[in-house]
N, C-alpha and C positions, 0 to 999 in steps of 0.2 A: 569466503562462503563456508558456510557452517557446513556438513557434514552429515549426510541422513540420520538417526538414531533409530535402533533398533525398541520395539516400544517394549520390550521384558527387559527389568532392571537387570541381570547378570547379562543379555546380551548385550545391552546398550554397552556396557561398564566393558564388556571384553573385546567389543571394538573398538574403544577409544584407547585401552591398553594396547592392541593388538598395534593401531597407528603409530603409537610412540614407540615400540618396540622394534618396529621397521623402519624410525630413524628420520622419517620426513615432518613427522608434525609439530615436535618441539621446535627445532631449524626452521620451519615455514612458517610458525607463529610469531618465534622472535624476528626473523629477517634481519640478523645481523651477521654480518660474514667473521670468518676467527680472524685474531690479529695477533702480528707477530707480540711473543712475553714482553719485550722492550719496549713495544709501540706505546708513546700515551694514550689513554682513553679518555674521552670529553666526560666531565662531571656529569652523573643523573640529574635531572631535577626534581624533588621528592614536594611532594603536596603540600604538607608539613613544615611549619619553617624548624622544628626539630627534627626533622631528616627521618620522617616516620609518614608512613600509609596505613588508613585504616580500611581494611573490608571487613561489611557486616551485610545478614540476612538474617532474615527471621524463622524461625524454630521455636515450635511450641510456645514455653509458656513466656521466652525470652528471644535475644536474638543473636547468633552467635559471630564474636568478634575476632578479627586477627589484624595483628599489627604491623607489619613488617617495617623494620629497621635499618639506617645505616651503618648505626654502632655495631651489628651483627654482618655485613657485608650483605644487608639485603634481606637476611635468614629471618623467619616469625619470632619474634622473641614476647608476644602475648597473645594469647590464646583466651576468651573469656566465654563462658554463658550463664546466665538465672545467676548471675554476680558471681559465681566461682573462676577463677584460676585455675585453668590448665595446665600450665608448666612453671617448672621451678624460678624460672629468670635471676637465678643468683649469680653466674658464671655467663659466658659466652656461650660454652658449651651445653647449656642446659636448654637453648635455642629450638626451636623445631627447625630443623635443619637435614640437608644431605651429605653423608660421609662415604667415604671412602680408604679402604685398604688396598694398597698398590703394591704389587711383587709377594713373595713368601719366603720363607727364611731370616735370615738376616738381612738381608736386601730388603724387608719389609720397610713401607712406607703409610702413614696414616696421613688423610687430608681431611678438612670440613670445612663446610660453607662458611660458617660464622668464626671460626679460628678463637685467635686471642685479641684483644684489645688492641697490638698492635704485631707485624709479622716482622719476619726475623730481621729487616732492613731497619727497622722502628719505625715505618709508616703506618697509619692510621688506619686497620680493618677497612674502612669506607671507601679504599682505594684502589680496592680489589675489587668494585662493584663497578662494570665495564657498562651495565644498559637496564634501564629500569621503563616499561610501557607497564599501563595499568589500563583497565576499565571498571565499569562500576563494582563487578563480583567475583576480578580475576588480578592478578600482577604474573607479568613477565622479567627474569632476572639473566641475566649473565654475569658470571662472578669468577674471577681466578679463585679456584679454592685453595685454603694454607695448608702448609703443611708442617702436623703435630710435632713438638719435641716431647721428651722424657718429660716434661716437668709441666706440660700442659695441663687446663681443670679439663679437658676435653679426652683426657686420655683414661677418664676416671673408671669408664667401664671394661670389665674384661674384655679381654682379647687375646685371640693366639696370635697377636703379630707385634714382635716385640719392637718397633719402631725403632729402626737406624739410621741415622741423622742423612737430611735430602741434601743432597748433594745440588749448591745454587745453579748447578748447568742443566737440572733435569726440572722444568716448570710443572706444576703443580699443575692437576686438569680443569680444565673451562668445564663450568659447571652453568648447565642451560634451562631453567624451570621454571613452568609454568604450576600456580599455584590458582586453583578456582573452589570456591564457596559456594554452597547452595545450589548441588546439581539436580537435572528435572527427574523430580521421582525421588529424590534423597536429599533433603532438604538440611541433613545435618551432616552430609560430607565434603570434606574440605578431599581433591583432586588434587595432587601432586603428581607433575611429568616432568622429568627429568632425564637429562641427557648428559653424561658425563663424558668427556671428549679429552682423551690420552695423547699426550705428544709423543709415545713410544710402548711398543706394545709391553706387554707386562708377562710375567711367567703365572702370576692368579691374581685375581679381581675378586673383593667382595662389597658391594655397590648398596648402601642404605640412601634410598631416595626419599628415606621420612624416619628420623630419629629425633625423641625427644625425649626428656627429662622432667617427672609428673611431680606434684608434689607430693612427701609423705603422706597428706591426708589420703589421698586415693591409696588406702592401702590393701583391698581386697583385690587379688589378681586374678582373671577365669580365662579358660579355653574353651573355642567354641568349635561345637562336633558340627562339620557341615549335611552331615549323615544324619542326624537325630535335629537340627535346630535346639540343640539343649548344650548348656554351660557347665562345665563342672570346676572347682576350685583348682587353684594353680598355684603350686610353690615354684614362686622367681627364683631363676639363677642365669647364669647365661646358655642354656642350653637353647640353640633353635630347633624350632618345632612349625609341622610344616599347618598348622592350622590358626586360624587368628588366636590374639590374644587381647583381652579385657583386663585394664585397670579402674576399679572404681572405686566410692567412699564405700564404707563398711556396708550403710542404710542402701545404697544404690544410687540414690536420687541421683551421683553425677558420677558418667564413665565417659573413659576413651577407650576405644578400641582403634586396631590397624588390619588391614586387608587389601590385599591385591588380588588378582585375575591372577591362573595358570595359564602355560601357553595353552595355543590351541593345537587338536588332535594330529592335524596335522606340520605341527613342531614338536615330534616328542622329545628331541635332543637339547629344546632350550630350555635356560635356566629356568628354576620355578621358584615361588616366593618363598621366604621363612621366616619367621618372626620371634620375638624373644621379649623377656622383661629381664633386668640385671638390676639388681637391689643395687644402692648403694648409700651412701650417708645425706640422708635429709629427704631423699627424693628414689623412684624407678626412673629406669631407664628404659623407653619401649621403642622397639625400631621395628621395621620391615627391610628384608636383607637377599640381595643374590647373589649368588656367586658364579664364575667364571674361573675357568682354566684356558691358559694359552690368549690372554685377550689379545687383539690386535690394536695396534694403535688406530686412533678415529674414536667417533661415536660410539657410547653405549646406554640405548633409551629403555627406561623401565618408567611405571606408573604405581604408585600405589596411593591408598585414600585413610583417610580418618575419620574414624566417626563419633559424633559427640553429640552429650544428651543423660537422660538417667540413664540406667542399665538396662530398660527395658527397651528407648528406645533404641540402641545400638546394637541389641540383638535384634530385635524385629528387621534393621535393616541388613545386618549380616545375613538371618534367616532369608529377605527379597534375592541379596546380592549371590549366594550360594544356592538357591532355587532350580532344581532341572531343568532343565529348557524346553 
């Protein structure tokens, strides 16, 4: 059973954050219990006889597309609207995907959904992929996620965590997400919940339940002031910043943007979202990101959304989603 919706865009969007942050609705969507790292997993069955699903809705003057893949352990590896290309797709890691930093220090550990081509055993990314349910304008995934070496394409953006090789007795976390297209009242936001599930607690956590890799054409970057509704130009680097950020083509005609929900008033102690673009060769790198100190092992559910379209209309919908209530 669906869920009342609050009928103001930021309120609807902050209780459906609100639910996956308390841990029950990604878990009660997929209904699939953990299993031990050694246990087999039954093959998905994918739509596709190339091991690909597509969701699509309609959006203005097009309609926009997402592909989700095996080759990627599940992860979006094509993003399209009005004919353009959203993400780089040259690498694995250029995937629309969820990552993860596990520990700090040298004990630093990097993971992602989509990995490498194959993980360190030399089995086939696709095998990481434990449960795949779909409906017309959503996919549900469970994916052991891999974990990065030195020499990964996936390591290509900064980071303060200099990745220390995983030790094979520590598994890499189940990574649990529901991905939906075409929400009421936002018709060019693609919904990502995600639940990242620690087999041992961690000394710091930093949890991107939506990174991707754009293509150089989107080369104009903006921040949008939730206080003003107005945009101003952004020089990428990898600094987070706690306000969305916008990639589009010079002209405008086609952006992404990322945004999540802050807790609510009454969680002031939980984490809040932050965001970034990191240039790097060919392509940006745009993510939504939180962080954690002291995680405990179990669950950790965060939501954040994409939105796509020209520039205008991804701020109109930033401006609805950021609106007082």
């Amino acid at each position: 059973m669906q869920p009342r919706i609050p009928t103001r865009p930021q309120a609807r969007f902050r209780a459906r954050a609100r639910a996956a942050r308390l841990g029950g609705l990604v878990a009660a969507l997929l209904a699939a219990p953990a299993r031990a790292a050694d246990a087999p997993a039954p093959v998905p069955l994918w739509p596709e006889p190339d091991g690909t699903l597509i969701l699509a809705h309609p959006f203005g003057r097009s309609e926009i597309s997402l592909r989700l893949s095996r080759r990627v352990a599940g992860a979006v590896d094509t993003l399209t609207w009005d004919g353009v290309t959203f993400l780089a797709d040259t690498e694995p890691g250029d995937a629309l995907q969820a990552r993860a930093e596990v520990g700090s220090g040298a004990g630093c550990r990097r993971a992602s959904e989509a990995g490498t081509p194959q993980d360190g055993t030399g089995a086939p990314a696709a095998r990481r992929l434990r449960a795949l349910r779909t409906g017309r304008s959503w996919a549900e995934t469970e994916t052991r996620m891999a974990w990065d070496g030195a020499a990964d394409p996936a390591d290509a953006p900064p980071s303060d965590c200099p990745t220390a090789p995983a030790s094979p007795a520590i598994p890499a976390p189940i990574l649990r997400k529901r991905v939906a297209l075409g929400l009421p009242g936002l018709g060019n936001a693609v919904e990502v919940q995600a639940s990242f599930v620690l087999a041992e607690p961690a000394a710091a956590l930093r949890l991107e339940p939506l990174a991707a890799a754009v293509p150089a054409d989107f080369s104009a970057a903006w921040c949008f002031d939730p206080a003003t509704g107005g945009i101003a130009p952004l020089d990428p680097g990898a600094v987070e910043r706690p306000d969305p950020v916008i990639l589009a083509t010079p002209e405008g005609s086609h952006a992404l943007a990322v945004w999540a929900p802050g807790p609510p008033e009454q969680e002031p102690d939980a984490p809040r979202p932050a965001f970034a673009v990191a240039p790097e060769a060919g392509a940006n790198r745009l993510s939504c990101r939180f962080r954690l100190a002291k995680a405990a092992a179990g669950a950790h559910d965060f939501a954040c959304y994409a939105l796509v379209g020209a520039l205008a209309d991804v701020r109109a919908a930033l401006r609805s989603l950021t609106a007082p209530p």
